[in-house]
C-alpha positions in Angstrom: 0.0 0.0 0.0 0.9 3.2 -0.8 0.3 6.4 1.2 -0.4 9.3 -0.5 2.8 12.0 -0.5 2.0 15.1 2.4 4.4 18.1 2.1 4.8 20.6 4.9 6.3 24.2 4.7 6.6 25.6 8.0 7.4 29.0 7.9 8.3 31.2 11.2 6.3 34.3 11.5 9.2 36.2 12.8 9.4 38.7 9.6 8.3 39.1 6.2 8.5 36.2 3.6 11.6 36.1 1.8 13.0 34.4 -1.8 14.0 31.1 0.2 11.1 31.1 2.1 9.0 31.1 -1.3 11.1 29.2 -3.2 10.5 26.3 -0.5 6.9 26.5 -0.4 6.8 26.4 -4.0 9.1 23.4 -4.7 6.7 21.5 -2.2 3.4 22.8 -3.4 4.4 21.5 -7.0 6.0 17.8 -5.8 2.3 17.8 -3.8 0.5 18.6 -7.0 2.5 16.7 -9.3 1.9 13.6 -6.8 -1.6 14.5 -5.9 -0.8 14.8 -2.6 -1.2 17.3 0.4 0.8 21.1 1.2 0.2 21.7 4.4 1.5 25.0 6.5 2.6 24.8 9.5 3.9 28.1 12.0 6.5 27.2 14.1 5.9 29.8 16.1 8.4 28.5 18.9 10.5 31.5 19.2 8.3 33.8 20.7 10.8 36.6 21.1 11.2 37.1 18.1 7.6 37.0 16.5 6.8 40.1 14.6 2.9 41.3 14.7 1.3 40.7 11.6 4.3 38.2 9.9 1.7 35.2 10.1 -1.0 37.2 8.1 1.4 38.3 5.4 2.9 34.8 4.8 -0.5 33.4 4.2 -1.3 36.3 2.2 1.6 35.6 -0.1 0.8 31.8 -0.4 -2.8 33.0 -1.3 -1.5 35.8 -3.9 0.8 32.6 -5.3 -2.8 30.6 -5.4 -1.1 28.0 -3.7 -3.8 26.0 -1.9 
């Protein structure tokens, strides 16, 4: 049996999305869809020192401007 692919990008909302950040979430969102399988985002919101107000908005802002679903 085989299980279907899952994918995670897990972002950490301590600033604004960057080119690597994106380029990550992208390269995993197309293995998912190429495989049929699942992208799923997940904050590691861990360091809570260093969260910045409003990063976890923008980063799922961007990943809905991309249409990545």
């Amino acid at each position: 049996m085989i299980d279907q692919v899952r994918v995670r990008y897990a972002p950490s909302p301590t600033g604004d999305p960057h080119v690597g950040n994106i380029r990550t979430a992208l390269f995993n969102w197309l293995f998912a869809r190429h495989h049929g399988g699942a992208f799923i985002v997940r904050i590691e919101d861990t360091d809570q020192t260093r969260k910045v107000l409003g990063a976890l908005e923008n980063i799922l802002e961007v990943l809905h401007w991309l249409n990545m679903d």
